[in-house]
C-alpha positions in Angstrom: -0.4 -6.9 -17.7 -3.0 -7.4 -14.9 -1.3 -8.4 -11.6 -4.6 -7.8 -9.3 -8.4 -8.0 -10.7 -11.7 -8.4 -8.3 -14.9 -9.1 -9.9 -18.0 -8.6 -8.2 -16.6 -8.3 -4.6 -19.0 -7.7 -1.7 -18.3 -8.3 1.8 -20.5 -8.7 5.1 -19.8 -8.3 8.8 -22.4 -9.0 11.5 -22.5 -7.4 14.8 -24.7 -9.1 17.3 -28.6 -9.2 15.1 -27.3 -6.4 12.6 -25.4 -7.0 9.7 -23.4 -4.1 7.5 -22.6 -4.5 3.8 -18.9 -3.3 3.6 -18.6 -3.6 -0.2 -20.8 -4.1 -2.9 -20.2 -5.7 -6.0 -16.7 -3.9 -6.2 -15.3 -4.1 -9.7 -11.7 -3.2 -9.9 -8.0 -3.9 -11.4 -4.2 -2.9 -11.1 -1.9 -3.5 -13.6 1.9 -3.3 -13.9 3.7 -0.1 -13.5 0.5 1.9 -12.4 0.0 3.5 -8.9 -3.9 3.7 -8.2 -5.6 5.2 -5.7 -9.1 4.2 -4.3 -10.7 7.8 -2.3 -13.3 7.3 0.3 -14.4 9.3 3.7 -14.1 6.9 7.3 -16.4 3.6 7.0 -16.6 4.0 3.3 -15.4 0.0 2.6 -11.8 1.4 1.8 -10.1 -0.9 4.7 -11.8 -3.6 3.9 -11.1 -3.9 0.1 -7.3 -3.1 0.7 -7.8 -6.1 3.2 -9.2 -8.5 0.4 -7.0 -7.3 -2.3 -4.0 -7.6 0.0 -5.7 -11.7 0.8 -5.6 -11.2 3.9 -9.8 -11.3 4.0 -12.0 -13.5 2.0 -15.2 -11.8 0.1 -18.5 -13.0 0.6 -19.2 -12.9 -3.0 -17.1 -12.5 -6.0 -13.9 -13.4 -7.1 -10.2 -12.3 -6.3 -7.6 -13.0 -8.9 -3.9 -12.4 -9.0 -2.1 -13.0 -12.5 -5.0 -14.8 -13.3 -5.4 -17.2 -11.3 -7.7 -17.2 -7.7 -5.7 -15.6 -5.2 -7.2 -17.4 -2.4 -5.7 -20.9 -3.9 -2.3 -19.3 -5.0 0.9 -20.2 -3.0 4.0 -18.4 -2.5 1.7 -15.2 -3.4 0.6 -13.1 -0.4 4.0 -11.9 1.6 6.0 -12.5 -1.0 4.3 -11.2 -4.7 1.8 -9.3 -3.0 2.5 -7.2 0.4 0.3 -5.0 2.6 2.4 -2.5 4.9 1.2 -3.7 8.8 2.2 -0.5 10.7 2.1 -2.8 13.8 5.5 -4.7 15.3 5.5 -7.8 17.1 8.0 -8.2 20.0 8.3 -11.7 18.2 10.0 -10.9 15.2 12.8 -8.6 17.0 14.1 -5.8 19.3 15.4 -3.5 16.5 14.0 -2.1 13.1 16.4 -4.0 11.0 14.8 -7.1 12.7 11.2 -6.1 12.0 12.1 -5.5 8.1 13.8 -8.9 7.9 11.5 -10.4 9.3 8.9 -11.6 6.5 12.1 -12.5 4.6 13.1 -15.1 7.8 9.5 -16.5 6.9 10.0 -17.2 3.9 13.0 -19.2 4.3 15.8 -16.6 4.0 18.8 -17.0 5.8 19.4 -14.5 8.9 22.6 -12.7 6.7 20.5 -12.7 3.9 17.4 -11.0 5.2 19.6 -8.7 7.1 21.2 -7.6 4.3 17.9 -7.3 1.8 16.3 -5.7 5.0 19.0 -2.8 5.3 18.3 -2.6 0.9 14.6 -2.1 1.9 15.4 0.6 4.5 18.1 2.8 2.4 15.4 2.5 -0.5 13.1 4.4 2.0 15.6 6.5 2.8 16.0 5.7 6.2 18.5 3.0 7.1 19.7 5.8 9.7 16.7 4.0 11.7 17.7 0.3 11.4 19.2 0.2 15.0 16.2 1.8 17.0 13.2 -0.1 18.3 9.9 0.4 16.8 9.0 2.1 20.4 11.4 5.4 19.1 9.8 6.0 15.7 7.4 9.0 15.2 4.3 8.5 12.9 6.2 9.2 9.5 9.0 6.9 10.7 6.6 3.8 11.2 4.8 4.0 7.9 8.5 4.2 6.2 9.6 1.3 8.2 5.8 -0.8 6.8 6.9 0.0 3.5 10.3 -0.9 3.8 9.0 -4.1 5.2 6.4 -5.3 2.5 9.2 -4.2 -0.3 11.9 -6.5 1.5 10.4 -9.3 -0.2 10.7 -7.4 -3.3 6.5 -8.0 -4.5 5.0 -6.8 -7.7 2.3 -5.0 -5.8 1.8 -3.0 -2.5 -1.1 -2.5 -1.1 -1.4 0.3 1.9 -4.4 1.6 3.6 -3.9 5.4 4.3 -0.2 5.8 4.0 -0.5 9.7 5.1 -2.3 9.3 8.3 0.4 8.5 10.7 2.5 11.5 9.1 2.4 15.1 9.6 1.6 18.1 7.1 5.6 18.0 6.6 6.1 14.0 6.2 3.3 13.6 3.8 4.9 14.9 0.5 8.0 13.1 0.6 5.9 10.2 1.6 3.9 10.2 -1.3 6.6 11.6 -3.3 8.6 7.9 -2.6 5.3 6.0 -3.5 4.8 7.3 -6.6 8.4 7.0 -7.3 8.2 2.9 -7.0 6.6 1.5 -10.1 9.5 3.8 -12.2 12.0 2.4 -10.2 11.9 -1.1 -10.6 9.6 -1.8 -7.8 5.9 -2.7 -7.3 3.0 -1.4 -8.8 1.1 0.4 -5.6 -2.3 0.5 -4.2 -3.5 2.8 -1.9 -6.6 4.2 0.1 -7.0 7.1 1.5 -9.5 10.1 2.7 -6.8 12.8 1.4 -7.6 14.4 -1.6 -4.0 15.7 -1.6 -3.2 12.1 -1.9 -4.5 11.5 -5.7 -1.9 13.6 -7.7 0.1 11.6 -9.8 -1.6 8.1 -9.8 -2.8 6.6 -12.6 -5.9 5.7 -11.7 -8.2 7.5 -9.4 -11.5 5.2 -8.0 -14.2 6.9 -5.4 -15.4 4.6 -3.2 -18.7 5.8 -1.2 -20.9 3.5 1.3 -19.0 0.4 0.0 -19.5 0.9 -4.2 -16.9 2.3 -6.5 -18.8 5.0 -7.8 -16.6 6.0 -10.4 -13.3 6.0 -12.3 -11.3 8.8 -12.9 -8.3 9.8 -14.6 -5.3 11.3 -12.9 -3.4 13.4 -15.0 -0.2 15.0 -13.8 -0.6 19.1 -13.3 1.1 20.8 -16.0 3.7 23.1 -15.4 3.9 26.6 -16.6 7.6 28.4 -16.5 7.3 31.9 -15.0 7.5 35.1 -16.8 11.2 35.3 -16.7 11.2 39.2 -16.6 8.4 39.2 -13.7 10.5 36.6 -12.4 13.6 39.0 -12.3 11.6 41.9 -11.1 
């Protein structure tokens, strides 16, 4: 099943007389289950279409469709079926981790017990509910991207969408990071979509798509590495 589909998508900024084309008749899907990664160097449009797929920007031109219907007329959809990790934290929605992952859940009508509780879910599913009692002012880099994820799964969507999920970490963070979002789809969670500039970062998704000067420029299959068992008597020796 399709959850996410853009057709067409292009998208323009202006700055002062000068206007850049960010996308260009971007094409693209995500369907249940699948984890797909869209690859692109700094400025390449990736921001920007995780942006518009996550509805939090219109297109210029084309259309935006989540389970088939027009995302931008849908209700109840983005924050709730469809959740983009903000790495930010608003001294409005708390003092304390556990506030900031509740805190979509408070908006959309939970009570404070409940979202406390789904919020403390979120963070143990992230493996870090060790965290829930810290501000966001105490986490490293790896710590603030868990805590985003935790936050956009609280509401327990059918897709994530997270623009460059390794950058925050280190060289040690990143494997377990992308270790846990692969992991999702098979465990009951949401399908995941994710940019990045990483080409560590494409190894075991589904879908691979190369995004260069704002145009996908082509799709590519993912396979996972197979794995060949040692020797067992060079092993021994």
């Amino acid at each position: 099943m399709t959850l996410l589909s853009l057709e067409g998508v292009s998208k323009r900024y202006r700055h002062g007389s000068r206007e850049r084309l960010a996308l260009r008749d971007v094409t693209m899907s995500v369907a249940a289950g699948e984890v797909v990664v869209v690859l692109g160097t700094r400025r390449s449009g990736r921001s920007t279409l995780m942006r518009i797929a996550a509805g939090l920007e219109r297109s210029d031109e084309g259309r935006v469709r989540f389970r088939d219907a027009a995302l931008g007329v849908r209700s109840g959809v983005v924050g709730r079926q469809l959740c983009y990790c903000l790495t930010s934290f608003s001294s409005m929605e708390g003092d304390r981790v556990l506030d900031h992952v509740g805190a979509p859940l408070l908006a959309c009508g939970a009570s404070r017990r409940v979202s406390r509780e789904r919020a403390f879910r979120a963070l143990e599913r992230v493996e870090i509910e060790q965290l829930a009692a810290l501000t966001p002012d105490e986490l490293d880099g790896s710590e603030r991207i868990r805590v985003a994820i935790a936050r956009a799964l609280a509401p327990e969507p059918l897709l994530l969408v997270i623009d460059d999920p390794t950058a925050p970490a280190g060289t040690l963070q990143r494997d377990p990071l992308l270790r846990l979002l692969r992991s999702l789809p098979g465990t009951g969670g949401p399908s995941v979509l994710m940019c990045t500039d990483d080409g560590m970062c494409v190894s075991g998704a589904e879908r691979l798509l190369l995004l260069d000067d704002g145009e996908l420029r082509t799709q590519v299959d993912t396979p996972q590495a197979e794995v060949v068992p040692l020797n067992a008597r060079r092993a021994g020796a």
